[in-house]
Each structure stands twice: as C-alpha cells, then as structure tokens.
C-alpha positions in Angstrom: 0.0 0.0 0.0 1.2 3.3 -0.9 2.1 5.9 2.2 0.4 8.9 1.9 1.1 12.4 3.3 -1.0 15.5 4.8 -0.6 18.7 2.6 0.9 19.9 6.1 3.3 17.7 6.3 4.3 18.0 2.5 4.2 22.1 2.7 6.7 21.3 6.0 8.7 19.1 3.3 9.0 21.4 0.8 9.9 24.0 3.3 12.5 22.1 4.4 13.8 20.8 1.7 14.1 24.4 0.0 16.1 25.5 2.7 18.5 22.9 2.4 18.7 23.9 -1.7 19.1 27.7 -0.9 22.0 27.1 1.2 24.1 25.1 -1.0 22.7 27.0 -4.2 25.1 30.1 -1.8 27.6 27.2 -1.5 28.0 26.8 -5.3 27.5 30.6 -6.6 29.8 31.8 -4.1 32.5 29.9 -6.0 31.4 31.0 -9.3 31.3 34.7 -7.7 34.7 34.5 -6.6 36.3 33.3 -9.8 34.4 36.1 -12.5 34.5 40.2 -12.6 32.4 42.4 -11.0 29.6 43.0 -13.5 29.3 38.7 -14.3 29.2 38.8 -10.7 26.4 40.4 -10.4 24.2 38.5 -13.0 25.0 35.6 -11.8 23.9 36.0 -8.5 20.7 37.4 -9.7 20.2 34.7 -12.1 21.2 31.7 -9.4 19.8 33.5 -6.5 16.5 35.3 -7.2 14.0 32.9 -6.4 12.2 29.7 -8.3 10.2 27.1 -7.1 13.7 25.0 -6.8 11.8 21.7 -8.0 14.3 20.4 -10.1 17.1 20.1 -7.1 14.0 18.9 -4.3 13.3 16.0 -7.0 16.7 15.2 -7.4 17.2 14.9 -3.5 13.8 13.5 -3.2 14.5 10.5 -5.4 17.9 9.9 -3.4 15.8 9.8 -0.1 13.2 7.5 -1.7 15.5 5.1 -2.9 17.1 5.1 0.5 20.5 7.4 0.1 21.9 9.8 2.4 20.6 13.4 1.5 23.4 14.9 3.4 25.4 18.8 2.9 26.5 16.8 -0.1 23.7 15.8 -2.4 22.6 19.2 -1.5 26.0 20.5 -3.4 25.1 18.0 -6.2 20.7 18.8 -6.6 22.0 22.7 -6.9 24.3 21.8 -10.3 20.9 21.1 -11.9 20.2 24.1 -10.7 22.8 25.9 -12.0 21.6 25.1 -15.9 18.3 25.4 -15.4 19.0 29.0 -14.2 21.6 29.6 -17.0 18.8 28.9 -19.2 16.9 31.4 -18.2 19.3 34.4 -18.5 20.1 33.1 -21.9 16.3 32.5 -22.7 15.2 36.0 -21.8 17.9 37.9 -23.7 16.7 40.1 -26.1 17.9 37.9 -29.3 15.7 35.1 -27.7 12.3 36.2 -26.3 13.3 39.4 -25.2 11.7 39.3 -21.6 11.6 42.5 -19.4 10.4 40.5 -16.3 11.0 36.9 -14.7 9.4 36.1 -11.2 8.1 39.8 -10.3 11.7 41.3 -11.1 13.4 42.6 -13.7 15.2 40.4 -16.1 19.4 39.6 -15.5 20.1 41.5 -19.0 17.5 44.7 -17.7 19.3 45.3 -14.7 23.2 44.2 -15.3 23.4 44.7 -19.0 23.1 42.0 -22.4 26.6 40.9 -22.3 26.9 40.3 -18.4 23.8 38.2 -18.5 25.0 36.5 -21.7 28.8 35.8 -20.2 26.9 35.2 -16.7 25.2 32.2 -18.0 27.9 31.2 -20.1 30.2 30.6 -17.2 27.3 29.0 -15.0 27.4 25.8 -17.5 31.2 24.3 -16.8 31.3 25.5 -12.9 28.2 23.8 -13.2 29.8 20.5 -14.3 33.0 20.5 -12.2 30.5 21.5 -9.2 28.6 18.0 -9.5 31.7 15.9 -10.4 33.1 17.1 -7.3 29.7 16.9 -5.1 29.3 13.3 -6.5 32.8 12.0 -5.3 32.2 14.0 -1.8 28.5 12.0 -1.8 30.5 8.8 -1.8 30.3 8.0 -5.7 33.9 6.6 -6.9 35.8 8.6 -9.8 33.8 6.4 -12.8 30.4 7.1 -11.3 31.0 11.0 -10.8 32.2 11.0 -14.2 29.0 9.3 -15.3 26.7 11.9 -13.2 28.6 14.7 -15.0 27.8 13.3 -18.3 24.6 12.5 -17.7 23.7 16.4 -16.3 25.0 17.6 -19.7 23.7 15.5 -22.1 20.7 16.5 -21.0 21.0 20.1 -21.0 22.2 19.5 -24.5 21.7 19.1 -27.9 19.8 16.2 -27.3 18.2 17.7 -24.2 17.3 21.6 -23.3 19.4 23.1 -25.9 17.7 21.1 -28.9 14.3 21.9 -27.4 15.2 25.5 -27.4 16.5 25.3 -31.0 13.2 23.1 -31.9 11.0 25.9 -29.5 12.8 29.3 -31.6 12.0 26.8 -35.1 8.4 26.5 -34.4 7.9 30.3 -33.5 5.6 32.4 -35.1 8.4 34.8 -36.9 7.2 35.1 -39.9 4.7 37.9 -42.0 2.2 34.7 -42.6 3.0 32.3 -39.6 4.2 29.1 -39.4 1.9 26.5 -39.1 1.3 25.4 -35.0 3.0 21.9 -34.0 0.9 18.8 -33.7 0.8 17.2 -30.1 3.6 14.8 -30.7 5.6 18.0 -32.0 5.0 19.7 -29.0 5.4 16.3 -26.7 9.1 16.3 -28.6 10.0 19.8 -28.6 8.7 19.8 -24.7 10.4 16.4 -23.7 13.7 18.2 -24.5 13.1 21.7 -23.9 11.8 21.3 -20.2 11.6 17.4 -19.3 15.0 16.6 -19.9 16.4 18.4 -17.1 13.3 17.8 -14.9 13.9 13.9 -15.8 17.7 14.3 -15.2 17.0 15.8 -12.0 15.3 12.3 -10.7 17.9 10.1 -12.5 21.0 11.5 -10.9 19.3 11.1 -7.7 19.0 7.5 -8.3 22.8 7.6 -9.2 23.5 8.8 -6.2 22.3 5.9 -4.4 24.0 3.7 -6.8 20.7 1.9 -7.9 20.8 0.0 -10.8 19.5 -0.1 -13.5 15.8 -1.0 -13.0 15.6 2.1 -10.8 16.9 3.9 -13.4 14.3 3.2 -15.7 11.9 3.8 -13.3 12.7 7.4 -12.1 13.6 7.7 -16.2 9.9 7.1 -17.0 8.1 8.9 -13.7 10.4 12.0 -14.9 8.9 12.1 -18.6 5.6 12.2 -17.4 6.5 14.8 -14.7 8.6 16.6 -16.8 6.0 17.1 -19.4 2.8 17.7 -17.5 4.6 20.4 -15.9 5.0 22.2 -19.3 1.4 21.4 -20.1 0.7 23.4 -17.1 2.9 26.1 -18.0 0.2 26.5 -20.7 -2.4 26.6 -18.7 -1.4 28.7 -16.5 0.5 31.2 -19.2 -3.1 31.4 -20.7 -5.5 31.7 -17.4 -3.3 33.7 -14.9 -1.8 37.1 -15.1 1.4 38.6 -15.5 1.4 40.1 -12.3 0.6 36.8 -10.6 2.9 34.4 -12.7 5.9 37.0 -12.4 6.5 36.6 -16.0 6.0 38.4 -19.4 5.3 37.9 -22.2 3.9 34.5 -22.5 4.5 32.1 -24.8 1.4 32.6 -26.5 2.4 36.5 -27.6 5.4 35.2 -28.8 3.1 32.9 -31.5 4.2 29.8 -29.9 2.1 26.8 -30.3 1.2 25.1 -26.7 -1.0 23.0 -25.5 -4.0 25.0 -24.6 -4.2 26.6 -28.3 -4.5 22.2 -29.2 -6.8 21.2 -26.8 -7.9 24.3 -24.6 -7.9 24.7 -21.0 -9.5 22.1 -19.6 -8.4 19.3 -22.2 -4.8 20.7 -21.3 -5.3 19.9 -17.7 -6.9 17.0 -18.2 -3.6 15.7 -20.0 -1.6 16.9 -17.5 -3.3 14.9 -15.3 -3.1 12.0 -17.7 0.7 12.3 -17.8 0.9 12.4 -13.8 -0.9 8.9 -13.3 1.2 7.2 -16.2 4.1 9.0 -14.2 2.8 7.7 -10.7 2.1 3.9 -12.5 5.8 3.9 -13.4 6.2 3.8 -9.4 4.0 1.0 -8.9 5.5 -0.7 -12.0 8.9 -0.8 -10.1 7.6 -1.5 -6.9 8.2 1.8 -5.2 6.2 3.5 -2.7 7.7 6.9 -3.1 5.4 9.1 -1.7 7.2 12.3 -1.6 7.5 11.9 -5.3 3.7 11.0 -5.6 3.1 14.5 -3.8 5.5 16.5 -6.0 4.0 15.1 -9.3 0.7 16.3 -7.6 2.2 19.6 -6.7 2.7 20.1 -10.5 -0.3 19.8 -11.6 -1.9 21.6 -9.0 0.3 24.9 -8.6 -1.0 28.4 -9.5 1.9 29.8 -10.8 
C-alpha cells in the first residue's frame, strides 16, 4: 500500500527541503562569484539567486531519499548543479535575441538590470562550474571517480543538444516569426519539442538522484519514465497557466502565446490541457507501482505540479 502524506506535512517538506537547496545553491554561486569580474558577478547572483520554485534540485534529492540514500550537505551540493543550468537557461532565454523578456518572477530580467553581455557571459560561465561542481559533489556523496564521471555526463547530455538546448532550437524553429505564420505543432511535436526543452532536465533531475544511491538499473528506468511524465505535464501546465493567470501573478511576461508559440491550450484548450496533464501524472505515478516503489514524496511532487498556481 502506498504511504500517503498530509498537505501539512508536505508544505513542511517542501519547506525544508528548499532550505536545504538555498544554502548550498550560496555554496556553489559563491565559488562561481569568486572566480568572475564584477559585473558577471552580479548576474549571476541574480540569475542563481533570485528565487524559483527549486523543483528540479528537491526532485533530485527526493529520489535519493526515496530510494534510501543519504541526503546529506553533499547531495545538496550535487541537486544545486541542476540548478545551475536550469537558471543559466533562463538568462540566456530572456535575452533580447531570444524572447526578449523584461520580467521573470516579479523582477526585472538579469540582461535589464546588469546589462546584455553580463547576462550572456553570466550564463555562459554557469554551464562548466556547473559540471566540475557535481563531479566534485558526487565523489564527496560517496560516488567513486567512474560514477562521478558518469553523473557529469549525464547532467550535460541533458542540457544539451539532445536535451534543453535542442528543445530550445526546436521551440525558436516553431515560432511564429514570420509575416504569414508558421503553421502550430501537432501534439507529438509539441510532446518532442517539450520532452527536450523542459523534461529533460526535470527527468535528469530524478535520475541523478537515483545515481546517487548507486541503484541500478531498473531504478533507473523507473525514475527515467516517472520523470517524462513529470517533466512534461509540468510544461502542459505552464500552458495553462500562461493562458489563465496574469502577468502580475505568474511574475513573468510575455507569454508564450504572444510570442506565436504553439502550446497545448491553443490544441486542446484549458481544460483538455489539464486533463492531459493529469493524464501524464498517473502514467508518471504507475511507473512507481510498476517498479515496486512506494515513493510518496514523489507521488506529492507530481501532484504539486499539476496543481500549482503559478
């Protein structure tokens, strides 16, 4: 039977949890800080440092807790290099030669305040200190030389070309750029432009946790196929949210849909979005009972995506 938790004691998780990540996400950008000039400095921090709902990091410690590991200062150190690229990724996304965002979670965006080219360097330098900073938090989690190596790997193929940087490439192909527009994706478009984009890193996220443990391969392929379904209903949401909330509530502008992007509520409208968002979390959740894992705290994150309001 599968434990269950009270939203309490979940909220009281999270809380936790995202204390833990805010500390070592200081840990890690204090070392960048140290090692770049003044005005890279300064983006950085803003970019690393100003605020997010930290999922990615709390799913990668999650899983390492589920699957019985230590979630000690270290695996911390190593949940935060995810981090890292997923915050890179957003100072290069909202430069003005991408979508050319003024404002990102109520503030003003890294290339407003601190300039185009210390944004652009700031979250050019964020992608190696990200990589040496999980080789290193690996072999201090207890993982042997081969293994961190592995992890490494692993956290940039998929924030590469075959992960979030292909997505992006696929996302700025299938924007509406031109006098006549381009004609919107097709659900499995989206699904593959999305799976990169956004669930690679989100699915990443759970696998290096399981690494961490040293599970095998079974419990690979298990937090591998919960993170797809994650992954993806969370951009689903993104959707749903972009095109039912405001920009003063989300923190965020413009939205995807004022760029001419196709999503998923343009295919199959509000409440057929959610509904496959929904969908995706119980093929996610059956991926669990497939393997034979209990995993509540996961169970109650997947939830957590599907139900949040911004």
């Amino acid at each position: 039977m599968t434990e269950t938790m009270t939203e309490a004691s979940f909220r009281c998780f999270l809380a936790e949890r995202r204390e833990e990540v805010e500390a070592a996400l200081r840990r890690c950008v204090g070392g960048l800080a140290a090692l770049v000039p003044a005005p890279v400095r300064a983006a950085v921090q803003d970019g690393a440092l100003g605020g997010g709902k930290r999922l990615r990091p709390i799913l990668l410690v999650t899983a390492c807790e589920e699957l019985g590991g230590e979630t000690g200062e270290a695996v911390y150190d190593l949940s935060v290099s995810v981090e890292l690229i997923h915050a890179y990724s957003l100072l290069h996304d909202d430069l003005p030669c991408m979508d050319d965002a003024p404002v990102r979670r109520g503030r003003p965006t890294a290339h407003v305040t601190h300039g185009v080219r210390a944004a652009a360097v700031a979250g050019a330098a964020m992608i190696p200190w990200a990589a040496a900073w999980a080789f290193e938090s690996a072999l201090r989690a207890g993982r042997n030389r081969e293994e961190a190596r592995g992890i490494t790997l692993h956290l940039l193929e998929a924030a590469g070309a075959g992960g979030m940087i292909g997505g992006q490439a696929l996302d700025l192909l299938a924007e509406d750029r031109s006098p006549h527009g381009a004609a919107p994706l097709d659900e499995a478009g989206l699904e593959r432009l999305h799976g990169m984009k956004t669930g690679a890193l989100l699915t990443a996220s759970l696998e290096i946790g399981a690494m961490a443990t040293g599970g095998g391969d079974a419990v690979l392929a298990a937090m591998g196929r919960f993170g797809r379904g994650v992954g993806l209903a969370f951009q689903v949401m993104d959707d749903v949210l972009d095109a039912t909330g405001s920009a003063e509530v989300l923190g965020k502008r413009p939205s995807d849909s004022e760029h001419g992007k196709s999503t998923y509520v343009q295919l199959l409208g509000v409440d057929g979005a959610r509904n496959r968002a929904r969908a995706l979390v119980a093929r996610a959740t059956a991926s669990l009972d497939a393997a034979g894992l209990a995993a509540p705290r996961l169970r109650e994150l997947a939830r957590f995506v599907i139900e949040r309001r911004r």
